[in-house]
C-alpha positions in Angstrom: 0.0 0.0 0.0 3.0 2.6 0.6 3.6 2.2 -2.9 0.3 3.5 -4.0 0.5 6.3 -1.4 4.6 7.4 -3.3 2.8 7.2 -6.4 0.6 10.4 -5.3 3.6 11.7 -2.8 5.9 11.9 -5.9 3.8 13.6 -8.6 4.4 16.3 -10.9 2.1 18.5 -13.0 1.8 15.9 -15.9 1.6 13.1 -13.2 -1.2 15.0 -11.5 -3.4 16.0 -14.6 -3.4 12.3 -15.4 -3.8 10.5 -12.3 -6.0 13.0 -10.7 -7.3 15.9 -13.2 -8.3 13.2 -16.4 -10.5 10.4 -14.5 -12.1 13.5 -12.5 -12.7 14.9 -16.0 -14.6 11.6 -17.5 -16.4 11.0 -13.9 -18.2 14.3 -14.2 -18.5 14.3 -17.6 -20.8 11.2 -17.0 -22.2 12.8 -14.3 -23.4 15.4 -16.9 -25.1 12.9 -19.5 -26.9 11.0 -16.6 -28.2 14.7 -15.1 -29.3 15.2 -18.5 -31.6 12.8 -19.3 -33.7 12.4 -16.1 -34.8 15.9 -17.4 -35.8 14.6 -20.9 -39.1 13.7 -21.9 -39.4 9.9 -22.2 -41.1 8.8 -25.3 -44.9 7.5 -24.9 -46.2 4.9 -26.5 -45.4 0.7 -27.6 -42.0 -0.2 -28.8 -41.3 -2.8 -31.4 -40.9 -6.1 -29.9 -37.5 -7.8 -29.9 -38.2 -10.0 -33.2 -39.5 -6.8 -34.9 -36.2 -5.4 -33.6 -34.4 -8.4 -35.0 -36.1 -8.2 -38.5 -35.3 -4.7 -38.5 -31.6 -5.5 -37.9 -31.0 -7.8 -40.8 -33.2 -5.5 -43.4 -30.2 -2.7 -42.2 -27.8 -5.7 -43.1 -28.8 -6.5 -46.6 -31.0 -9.4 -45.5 -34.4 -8.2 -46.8 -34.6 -10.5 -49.7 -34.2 -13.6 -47.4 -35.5 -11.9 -44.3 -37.9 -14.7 -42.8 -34.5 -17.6 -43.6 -32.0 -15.2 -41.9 -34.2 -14.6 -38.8 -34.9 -18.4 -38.4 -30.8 -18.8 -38.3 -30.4 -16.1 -36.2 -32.7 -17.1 -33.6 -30.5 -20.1 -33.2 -27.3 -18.9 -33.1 -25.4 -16.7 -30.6 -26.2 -12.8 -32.1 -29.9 -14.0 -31.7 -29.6 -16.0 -28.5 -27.5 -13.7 -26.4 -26.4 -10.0 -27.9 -29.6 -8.9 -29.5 -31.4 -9.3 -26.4 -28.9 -7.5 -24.7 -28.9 -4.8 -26.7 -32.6 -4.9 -27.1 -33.7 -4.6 -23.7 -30.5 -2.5 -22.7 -32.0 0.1 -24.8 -35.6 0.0 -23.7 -34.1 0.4 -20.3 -31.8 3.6 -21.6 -34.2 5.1 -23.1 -36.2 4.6 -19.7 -33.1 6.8 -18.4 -33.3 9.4 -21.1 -30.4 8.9 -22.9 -30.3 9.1 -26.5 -27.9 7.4 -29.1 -25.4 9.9 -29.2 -25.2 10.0 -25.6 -24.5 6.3 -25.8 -22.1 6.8 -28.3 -20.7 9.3 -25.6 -20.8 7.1 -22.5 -19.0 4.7 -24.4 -15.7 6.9 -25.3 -15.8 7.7 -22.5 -15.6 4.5 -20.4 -12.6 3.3 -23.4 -10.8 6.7 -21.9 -11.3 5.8 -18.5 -10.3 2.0 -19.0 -7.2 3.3 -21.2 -6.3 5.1 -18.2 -7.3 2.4 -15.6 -4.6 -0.2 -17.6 -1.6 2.4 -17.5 -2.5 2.8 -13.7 -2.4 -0.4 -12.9 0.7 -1.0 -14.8 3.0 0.9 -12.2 2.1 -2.2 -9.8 3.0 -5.0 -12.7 6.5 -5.1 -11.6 6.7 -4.5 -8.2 6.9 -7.2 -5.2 4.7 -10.3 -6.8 3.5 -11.6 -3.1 3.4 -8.3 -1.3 2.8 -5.1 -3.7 1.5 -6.3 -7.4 -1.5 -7.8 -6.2 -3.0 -4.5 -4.5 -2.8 -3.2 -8.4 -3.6 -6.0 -10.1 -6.6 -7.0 -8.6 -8.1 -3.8 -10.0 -8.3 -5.9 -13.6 -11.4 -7.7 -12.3 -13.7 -4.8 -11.8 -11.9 -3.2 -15.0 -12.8 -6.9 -17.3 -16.6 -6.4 -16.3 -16.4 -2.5 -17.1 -14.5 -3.4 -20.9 -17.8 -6.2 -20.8 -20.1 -3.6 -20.2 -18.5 -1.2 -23.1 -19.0 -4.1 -25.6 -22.4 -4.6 -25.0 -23.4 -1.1 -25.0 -21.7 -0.3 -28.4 -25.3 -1.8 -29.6 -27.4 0.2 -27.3 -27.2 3.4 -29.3 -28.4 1.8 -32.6 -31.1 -0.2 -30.5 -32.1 3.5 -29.1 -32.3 4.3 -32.5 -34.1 1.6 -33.9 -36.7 1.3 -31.4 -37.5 5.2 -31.2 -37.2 5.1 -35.1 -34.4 7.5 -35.4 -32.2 6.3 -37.4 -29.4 8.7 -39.2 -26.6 8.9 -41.1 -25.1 11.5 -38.9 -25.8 8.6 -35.8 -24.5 6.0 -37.6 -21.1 8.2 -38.5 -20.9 9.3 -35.6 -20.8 5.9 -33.8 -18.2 4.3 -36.7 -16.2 7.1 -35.5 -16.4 6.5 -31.9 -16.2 2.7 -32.5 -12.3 3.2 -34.1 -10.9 6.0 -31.1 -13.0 3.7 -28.4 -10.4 0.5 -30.8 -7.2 2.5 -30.6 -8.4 3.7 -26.6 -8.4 -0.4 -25.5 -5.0 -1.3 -27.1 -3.0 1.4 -27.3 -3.5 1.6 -23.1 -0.5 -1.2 -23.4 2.1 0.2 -25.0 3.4 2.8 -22.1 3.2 -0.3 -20.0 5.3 -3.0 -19.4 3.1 -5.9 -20.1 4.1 -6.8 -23.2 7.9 -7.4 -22.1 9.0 -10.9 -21.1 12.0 -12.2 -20.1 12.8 -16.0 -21.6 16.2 -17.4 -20.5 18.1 -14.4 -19.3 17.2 -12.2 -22.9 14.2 -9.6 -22.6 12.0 -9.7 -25.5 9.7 -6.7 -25.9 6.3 -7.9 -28.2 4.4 -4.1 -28.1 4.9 -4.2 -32.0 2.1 -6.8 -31.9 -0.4 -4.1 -30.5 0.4 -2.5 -32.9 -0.2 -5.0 -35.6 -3.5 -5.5 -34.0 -4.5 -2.1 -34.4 -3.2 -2.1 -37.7 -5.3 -5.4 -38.6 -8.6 -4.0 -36.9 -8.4 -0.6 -38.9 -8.0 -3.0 -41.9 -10.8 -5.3 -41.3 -13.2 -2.5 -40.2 -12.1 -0.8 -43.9 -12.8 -3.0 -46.0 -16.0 -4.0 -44.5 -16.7 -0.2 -45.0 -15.6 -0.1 -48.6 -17.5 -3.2 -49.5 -20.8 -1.7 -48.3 -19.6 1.8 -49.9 -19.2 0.0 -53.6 -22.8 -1.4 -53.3 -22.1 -4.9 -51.4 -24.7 -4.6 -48.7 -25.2 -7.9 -47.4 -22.3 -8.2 -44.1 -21.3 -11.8 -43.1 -19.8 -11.7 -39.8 -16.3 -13.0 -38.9 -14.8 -13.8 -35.8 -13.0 -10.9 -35.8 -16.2 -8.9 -35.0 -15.6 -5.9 -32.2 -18.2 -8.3 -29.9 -15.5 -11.0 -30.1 -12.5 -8.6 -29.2 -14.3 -7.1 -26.1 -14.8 -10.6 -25.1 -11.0 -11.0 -25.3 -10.8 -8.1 -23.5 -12.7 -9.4 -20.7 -10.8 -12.8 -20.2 -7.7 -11.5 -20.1 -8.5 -9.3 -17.6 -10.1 -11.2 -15.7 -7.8 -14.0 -15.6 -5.1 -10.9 -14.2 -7.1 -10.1 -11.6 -8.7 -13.5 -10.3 -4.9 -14.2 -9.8 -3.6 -11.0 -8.2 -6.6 -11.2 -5.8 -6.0 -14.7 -4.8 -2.4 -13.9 -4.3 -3.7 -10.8 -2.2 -6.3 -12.5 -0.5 -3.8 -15.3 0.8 -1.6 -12.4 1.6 -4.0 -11.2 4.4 -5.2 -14.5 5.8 -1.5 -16.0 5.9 1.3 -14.0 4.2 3.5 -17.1 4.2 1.5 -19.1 2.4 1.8 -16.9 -1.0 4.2 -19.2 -2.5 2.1 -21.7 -3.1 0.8 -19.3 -6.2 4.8 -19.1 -7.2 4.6 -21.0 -10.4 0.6 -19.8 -11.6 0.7 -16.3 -10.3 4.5 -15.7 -12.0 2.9 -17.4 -15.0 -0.1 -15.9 -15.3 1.7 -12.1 -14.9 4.9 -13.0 -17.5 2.2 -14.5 -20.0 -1.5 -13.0 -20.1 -1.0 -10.0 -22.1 1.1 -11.4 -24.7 -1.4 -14.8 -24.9 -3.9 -12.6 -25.3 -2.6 -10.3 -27.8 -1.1 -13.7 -30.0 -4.6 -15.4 -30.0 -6.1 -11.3 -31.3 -3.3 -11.6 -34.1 -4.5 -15.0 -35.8 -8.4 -14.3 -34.9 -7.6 -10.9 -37.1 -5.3 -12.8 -39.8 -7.9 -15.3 -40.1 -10.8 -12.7 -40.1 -9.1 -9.9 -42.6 -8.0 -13.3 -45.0 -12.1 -14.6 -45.3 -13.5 -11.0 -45.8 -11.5 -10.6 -48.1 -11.9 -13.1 -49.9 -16.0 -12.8 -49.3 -15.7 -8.9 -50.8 -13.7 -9.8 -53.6 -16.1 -13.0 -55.2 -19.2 -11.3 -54.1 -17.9 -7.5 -55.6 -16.8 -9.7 -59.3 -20.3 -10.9 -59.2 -21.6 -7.4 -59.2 -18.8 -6.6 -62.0 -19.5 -9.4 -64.2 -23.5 -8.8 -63.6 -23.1 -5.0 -65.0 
């Protein structure tokens, strides 16, 4: 804990405007959009029903000339069974709150901004003491995984606002494309100033931050060309596993697995501080490791994903030639 307390004894202007100043900033920024809506006037009348908000989905998605097939094999699989309803109802409950789609849009930049600077925080305690000092910071991974969680799911809640309330725009749906690449860079990017990404393997320290940024790279690349293909008249999407659900999901594990291990090693720490070695070889494993397995399984989901849209865009886009 008298690490955490230096931290704040041993600050500077740049030191304090980050630590202190920037999560203030977001916090009442927050504060702001919540105050806001309770005084909005909350639309009256039914909203659609959550296969009406389905069908309306996959007409958006180029699936209106096969709607009634495409909603049948939705229902069954995940997007049906799990993320649609989540989005769904979590916009009937923000609309409930007041909040609109661009507020979402909002709320979710600015949770990626407080996240990006919840990692780098945490990262001053990644090589300290493992027994005695990294697990106070660590532990803070596992409230952070169900906050990145959260973020995923909510990227849908400003186009379910939309849908349900029939608002759809263009300016919305820029403006959330937009948000979805800073809030992209935001949840990477937060390791590079960090030393997570450097392991040592048999005396030699090998540093693996240029595969962030290869991941970014491969994200902005995938997220392009599934832009350009709609933009040159292929409308109909076919998800990969790359999708940005599937990286907050990494997101989340990772995290997750950081924390449950710091707070176990801090947890033993208060009940019997002699007893920590028994997490010697899973704790040191788990710190030397996560980060980079996690970044290494991101690089072949986005190979893999970049690799089959492309080769989707490219049959489906010489159709379109060869049929003009």
């Amino acid at each position: 804990m008298s690490d955490i307390v230096n931290i704040f004894e041993n600050m500077n202007l740049a030191d304090f405007l980050f630590i202190i100043v920037f999560p203030s900033v977001l916090l009442l920024l927050l504060l702001i959009i919540f105050i806001s809506g309770l005084f909005k006037e909350k639309p009256k009348g039914e909203l659609m029903t959550l296969d009406e908000f389905m069908m309306d989905w996959l007409k958006d998605h180029g699936q209106a000339h096969k709607l009634e097939e495409q909603f049948a094999r939705m229902k069954k699989d995940p997007a049906g069974k799990i993320y649609m309803p989540l989005t769904y109802h979590g916009g009937r409950i923000a609309i409930k709150f007041g909040l609109t789609p661009n507020k979402v849009s909002y709320i979710n930049l600015i949770l990626s901004f407080f996240i990006f600077w919840a990692v780098i925080m945490i990262s001053k305690g990644h090589t300290l003491n493992l027994f005695t000092k990294q697990p106070y910071f660590g532990s803070w991974f596992i409230p952070l995984a169900f906050l990145a969680l959260f973020t995923g799911i909510i990227d849908g809640i400003d186009g379910a606002i939309a849908r349900l309330l029939g608002t759809k725009s263009r300016s919305g749906a820029w403006l959330d494309n937009v948000i979805d690449r800073v809030s992209d860079i935001l949840l990477f990017v937060c390791l590079v100033p960090t030393s997570f990404m450097v392991v040592f393997i048999l005396g030699f320290k090998f540093d693996f931050t240029w595969m962030v940024w290869t991941n970014i790279f491969l994200i902005f690349l995938y997220e392009y060309m599934r832009a350009r293909h709609e933009g040159l008249g292929l409308h109909e999407a076919k998800p990969n596993i790359g999708e940005r659900i599937t990286r907050f999901f990494l997101i989340f594990t990772f995290f997750l697995i950081y924390g449950i291990s710091s707070f176990f090693v801090l947890l033993t720490t208060w009940i019997n501080p002699s007893a920590t070695k028994i997490w010697t070889d899973s704790h040191i494993g788990t710190i030397t490791w996560n980060m980079l397995i996690y970044q290494t399984i991101l690089l072949l989901i986005m190979v893999f994903s970049c690799i089959k849209l492309a080769s989707y865009s490219l049959k489906n886009l010489k159709k379109l030639d060869n049929a003009e």
